[in-house]
Structure formats: structure tokens, C-alpha cells
C-alpha positions, 0 to 999 in steps of 0.5 A: 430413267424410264420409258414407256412408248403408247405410239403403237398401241392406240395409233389405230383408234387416232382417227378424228383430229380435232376432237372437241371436249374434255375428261375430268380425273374422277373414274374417267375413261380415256378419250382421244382429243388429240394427235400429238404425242405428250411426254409425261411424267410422274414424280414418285414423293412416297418412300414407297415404289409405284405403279403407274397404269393406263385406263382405257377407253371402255374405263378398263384398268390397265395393269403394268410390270413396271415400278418407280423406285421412291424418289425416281421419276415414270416417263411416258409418251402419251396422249391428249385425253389419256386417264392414268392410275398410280398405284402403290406397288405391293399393297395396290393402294390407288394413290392418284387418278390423273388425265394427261392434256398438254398443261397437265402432264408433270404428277407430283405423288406424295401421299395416299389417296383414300379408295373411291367409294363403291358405287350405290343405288343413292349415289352412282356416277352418272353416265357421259354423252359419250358412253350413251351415244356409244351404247346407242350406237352398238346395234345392226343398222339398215340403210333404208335407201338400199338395204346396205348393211352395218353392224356396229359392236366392239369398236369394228364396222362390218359392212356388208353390201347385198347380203356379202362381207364388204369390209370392216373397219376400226371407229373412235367416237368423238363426241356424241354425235361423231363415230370416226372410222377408217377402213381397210384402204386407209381412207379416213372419214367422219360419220356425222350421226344423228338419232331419231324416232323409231329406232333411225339414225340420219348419218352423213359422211364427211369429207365426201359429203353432207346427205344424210341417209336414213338407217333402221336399227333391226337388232341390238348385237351384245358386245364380246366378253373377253375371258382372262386366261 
């Protein structure tokens, strides 16, 4: 029998609690809807061993060592929202696609899944609210009020107050008007976002309060590529 713990690795990015939505399986990206930990597990039916692999947040699949021998049984600790890939090992045939939620966490295996089509001009998945929000929201915004700085890219906030680095902080977007974030104090708070003409966005903090503050969006910042070794 085997486990695989997740706990470690997204505990950073459970920062809202509560999150409201849901993903279906067809090329989902992973999404954080809840705290509590989730043991999945997936029943190899095949007389072939598998893989199973998680796919991340930015819809990135995850490649794992591990194999389910035929008739063996994968274990996982995971969680609410958390998208997954079987995949046959030796010839990598995509065999299911599946997001773990607590009614559905024991997968079944039996049989070959057919490739999903590549995506074309006529026919291509169409973007979430969420990855448009999250594509909106990646840019260098100014607060109107006091010139206090915020530059939001690769999953970090880099605060700067009068020209200096204040701190950066880690954020999850909840829906697609949401960012949670928490810095480096390890004080949680809910950034209430709200877009508007002119390239502004209204925010309001939570739980300290409900004003909102106008920010000006003055540069648009490329997200990092990361280079494999």
C-alpha cells in the first residue's frame, strides 16, 4: 500500500477558507475549495501498472515516480478541488482525468481513455473566470490615495510603501473577484477586488475592513518562465 502526503506542499496556497465554486475533470486546473484533508484513492482495473499525477494550479502536469502495480490500490492525502491524471506507466496513455471533492475520492481505472483532442482555432476550451481574473490581476498597481505600490505576478505581492520593499506575500485567487493572501507575519486577509475603467481596480481588505481603495494599473509585469534543467 502506498502513501503520498500533499499536506506540505500546498499548505502555503490554503489561505481562504470557504472558497465557493466547483471544477469539472475536462483539462481542469487544480483549485483550493477547501481545508481538510481528503484521502483518495485510485483502483488500478487494468492488467497494466499506472501513474498517477497531480495538475497544478497553472494547469501544469505534475510527473510522478510512483507506480500502481495491476490490481494494487494508489493512496493519497489531498484536497477539495485537487485535479488528477492517470496515466498508463511505460507508454504514458492518459487513461482518466478526475477531481478529488469529498463525494468523489474512491477512481475506479479500468479501461483506456481516448487522448483529448489538441486544441484548434474552431474548437478550443474556453477560458474560466477564474484564469481571466488571474490574467487581469498580474500587473504593477498604484494606490491613487498615497502612491503605495503593489506588483502582482507568479503567485507573490511585493509591497512597496515610499519607494522601499515592504514585504511579499504568497496569494490564491478564490473566485474572480477574490485574491487571498498571507504575509510574512502570518496574518491572513481577503482582498475584495473589484475592476473598473481606466485600468482601476477598487480593493477592500477583509477582516479589517470594507473601504474600498482605488488603484491605477501602470505596468503590465510577464510572468517568470521556468527553464527545466
Amino acid at each position: 500500500m502506498k502513501k503520498l502526503y500533499f499536506a506540505t506542499m500546498f499548505f502555503a496556497s490554503l489561505l481562504v477558507a470557504g472558497a465557493a465554486g466547483s471544477v469539472s475533470a475536462q483539462n481542469a486546473c487544480s483549485q483550493d475549495l477547501g481545508r481538510d484533508l481528503i484521502t483518495m484513492s485510485v483502483v488500478n482495473r487494468t492488467n497494466r501498472p499506472i501513474i498517477v499525477n497531480w495538475v497544478d494550479r497553472l494547469c501544469k502536469e505534475q510527473s510522478s515516480a510512483d507506480r500502481t502495480a495491476a490490481s494494487k490500490t494508489f493512496f493519497g492525502d489531498t484536497y477539495h478541488g485537487h485535479v488528477f491524471r492517470v496515466r498508463e506507466a511505460g507508454s504514458n496513455k492518459l487513461l482518466k482525468e478526475f477531481v478529488v471533492s469529498p463525494n468523489s475520492k474512491t477512481i475506479m481505472v479500468t479501461s483506456l481513455a481516448a487522448a483529448p483532442a489538441p486544441p484548434s482555432a474552431s474548437h478550443t476550451r474556453p477560458e474560466t473566470g477564474v484564469e481571466k481574473f488571474r490574467k487581469n490581476i498580474v500587473a504593477t498597481w498604484v494606490n491613487t490615495n498615497d502612491g503605495g505600490k503593489a506588483v502582482i505576478e507568479n503567485n507573490n505581492i511585493t509591497w512597496y510603501v515610499n519607494g522601499k520593499l515592504a514585504h511579499r506575500s504568497l496569494y490564491t485567487i478564490a473566485n474572480e473577484k477574490t485574491i487571498g493572501f498571507k504575509n510574512p507575519e502570518g496574518l491572513d486577509r481577503t482582498w475584495i477586488v473589484r475592476f473598473e475603467k481606466n485600468n482601476t481596480i477598487m480593493i477592500a481588505t477583509r477582516p479589517d475592513n470594507n473601504k474600498f481603495f482605488e488603484f491605477k494599473r501602470v505596468a503590465v509585469t510577464k510572468k517568470a518562465e521556468t527553464k527545466k534543467k
